[in-house]
C-alpha positions in Angstrom: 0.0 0.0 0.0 1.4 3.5 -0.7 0.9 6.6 1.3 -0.9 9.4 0.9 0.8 12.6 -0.3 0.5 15.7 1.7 -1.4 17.4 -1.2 -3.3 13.7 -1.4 -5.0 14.2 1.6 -5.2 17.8 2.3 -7.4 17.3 -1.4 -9.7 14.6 0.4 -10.1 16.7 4.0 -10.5 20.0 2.2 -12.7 19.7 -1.4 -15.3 16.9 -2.6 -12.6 14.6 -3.4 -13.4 12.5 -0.3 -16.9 11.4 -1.5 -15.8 8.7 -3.7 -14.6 7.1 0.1 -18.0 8.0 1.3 -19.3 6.2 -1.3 -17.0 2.9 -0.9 -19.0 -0.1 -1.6 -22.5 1.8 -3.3 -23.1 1.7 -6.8 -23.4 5.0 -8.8 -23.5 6.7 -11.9 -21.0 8.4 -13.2 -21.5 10.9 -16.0 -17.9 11.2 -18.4 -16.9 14.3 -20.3 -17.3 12.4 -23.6 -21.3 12.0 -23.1 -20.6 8.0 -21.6 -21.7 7.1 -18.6 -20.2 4.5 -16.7 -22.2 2.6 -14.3 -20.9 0.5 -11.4 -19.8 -0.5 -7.4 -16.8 2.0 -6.1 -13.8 0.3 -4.9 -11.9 2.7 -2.5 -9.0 0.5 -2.1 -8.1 1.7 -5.4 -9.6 5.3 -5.7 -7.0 8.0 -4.4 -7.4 11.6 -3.0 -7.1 12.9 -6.6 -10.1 11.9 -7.4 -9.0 8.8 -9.4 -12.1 6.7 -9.1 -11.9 2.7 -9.2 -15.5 0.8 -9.9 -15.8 -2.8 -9.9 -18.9 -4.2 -11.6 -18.9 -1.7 -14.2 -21.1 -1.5 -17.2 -20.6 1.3 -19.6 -23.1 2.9 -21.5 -22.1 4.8 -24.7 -23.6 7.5 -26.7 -26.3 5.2 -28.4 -27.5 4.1 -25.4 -25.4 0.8 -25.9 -24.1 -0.9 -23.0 -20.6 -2.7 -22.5 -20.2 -4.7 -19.4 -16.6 -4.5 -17.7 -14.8 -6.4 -14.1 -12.9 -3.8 -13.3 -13.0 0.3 -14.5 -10.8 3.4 -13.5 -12.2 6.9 -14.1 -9.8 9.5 -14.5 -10.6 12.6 -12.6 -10.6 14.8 -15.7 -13.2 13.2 -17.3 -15.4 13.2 -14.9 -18.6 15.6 -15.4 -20.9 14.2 -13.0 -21.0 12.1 -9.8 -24.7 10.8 -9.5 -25.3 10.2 -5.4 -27.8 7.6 -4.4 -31.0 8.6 -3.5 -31.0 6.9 -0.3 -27.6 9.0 0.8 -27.7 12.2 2.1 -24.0 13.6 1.2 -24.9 16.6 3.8 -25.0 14.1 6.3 -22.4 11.4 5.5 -19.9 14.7 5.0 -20.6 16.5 8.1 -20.5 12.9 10.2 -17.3 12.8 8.8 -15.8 15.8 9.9 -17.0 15.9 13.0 -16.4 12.1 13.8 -12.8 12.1 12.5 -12.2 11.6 9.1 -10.8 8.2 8.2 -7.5 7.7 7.2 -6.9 7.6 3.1 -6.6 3.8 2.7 -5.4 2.9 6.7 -2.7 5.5 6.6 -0.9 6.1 10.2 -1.1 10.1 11.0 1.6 11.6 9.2 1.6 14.7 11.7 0.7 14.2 15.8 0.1 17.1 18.0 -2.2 19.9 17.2 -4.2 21.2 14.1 -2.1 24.0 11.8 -3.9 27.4 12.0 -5.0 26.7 8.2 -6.2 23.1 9.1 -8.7 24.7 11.9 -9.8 27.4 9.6 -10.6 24.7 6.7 -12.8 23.1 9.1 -14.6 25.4 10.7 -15.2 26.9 7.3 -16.3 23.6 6.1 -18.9 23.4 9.1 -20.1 27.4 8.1 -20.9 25.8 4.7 -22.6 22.9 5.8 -25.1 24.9 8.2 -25.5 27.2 5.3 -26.9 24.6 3.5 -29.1 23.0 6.0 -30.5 26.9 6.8 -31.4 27.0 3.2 -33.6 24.0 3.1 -34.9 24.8 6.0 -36.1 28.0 4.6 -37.5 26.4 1.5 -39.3 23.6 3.4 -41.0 26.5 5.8 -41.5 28.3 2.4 -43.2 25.5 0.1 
């Protein structure tokens, strides 16, 4: 197993790059760049902090509707254009429980750093947590308001 870079994980604990671990074992629908979607169970043993997303399972679906089944498929973070959630998943939630529960380390990683959160690690947080309550404000006003 290799360890995470320093740019690696501040990606995955900073920006959306950490929902593909989020989303380790579901099955989704991945929208490419290219207008094919590719269709299948994410593996986050293989999927890094760069957004370089391994799917297992995978059947890909071309332009004319087609469909080509595959074991194994890697998406390349450049072509991705969309990221279709499960219904059933709340990525509000499953986000916020993981910054406030820990996050888990990028494929069993030991801490590279001990001691105390840099300055610009505490601000990244708490600005993450700002967003997040931003966001469940704003439903909240278009529930009370529908």
């Amino acid at each position: 197993m290799q360890k995470a870079s320093a740019k690696e994980t501040f990606l995955v604990t900073n920006t959306l790059n950490c929902l593909p671990f989020l989303l380790d074992g579901y099955s989704v629908l991945i929208d490419l760049r290219n207008e094919i979607s590719v269709a299948g169970r994410i593996d986050a043993s293989g999927t890094d902090g760069f957004m370089n997303i391994h799917l297992t399972e995978v059947v890909l679906i071309d332009r004319n509707g087609l469909q080509y089944p595959f074991e194994e498929f890697m998406v390349r973070p450049r072509m991705i254009r969309q990221i279709h959630i499960p219904s059933h998943i709340e990525a509000e939630r499953a986000i916020r429980d993981w910054l406030d529960h820990g996050r888990k380390p990028i494929r069993k990683i030991p801490l590279q750093r001990k001691g105390k959160m840099t300055f610009k690690q505490k601000r990244a947080e708490t600005r993450h947590k700002e967003v997040l309550s931003e966001i469940e404000k704003s439903k909240q006003k278009q529930s009370s308001g529908t």
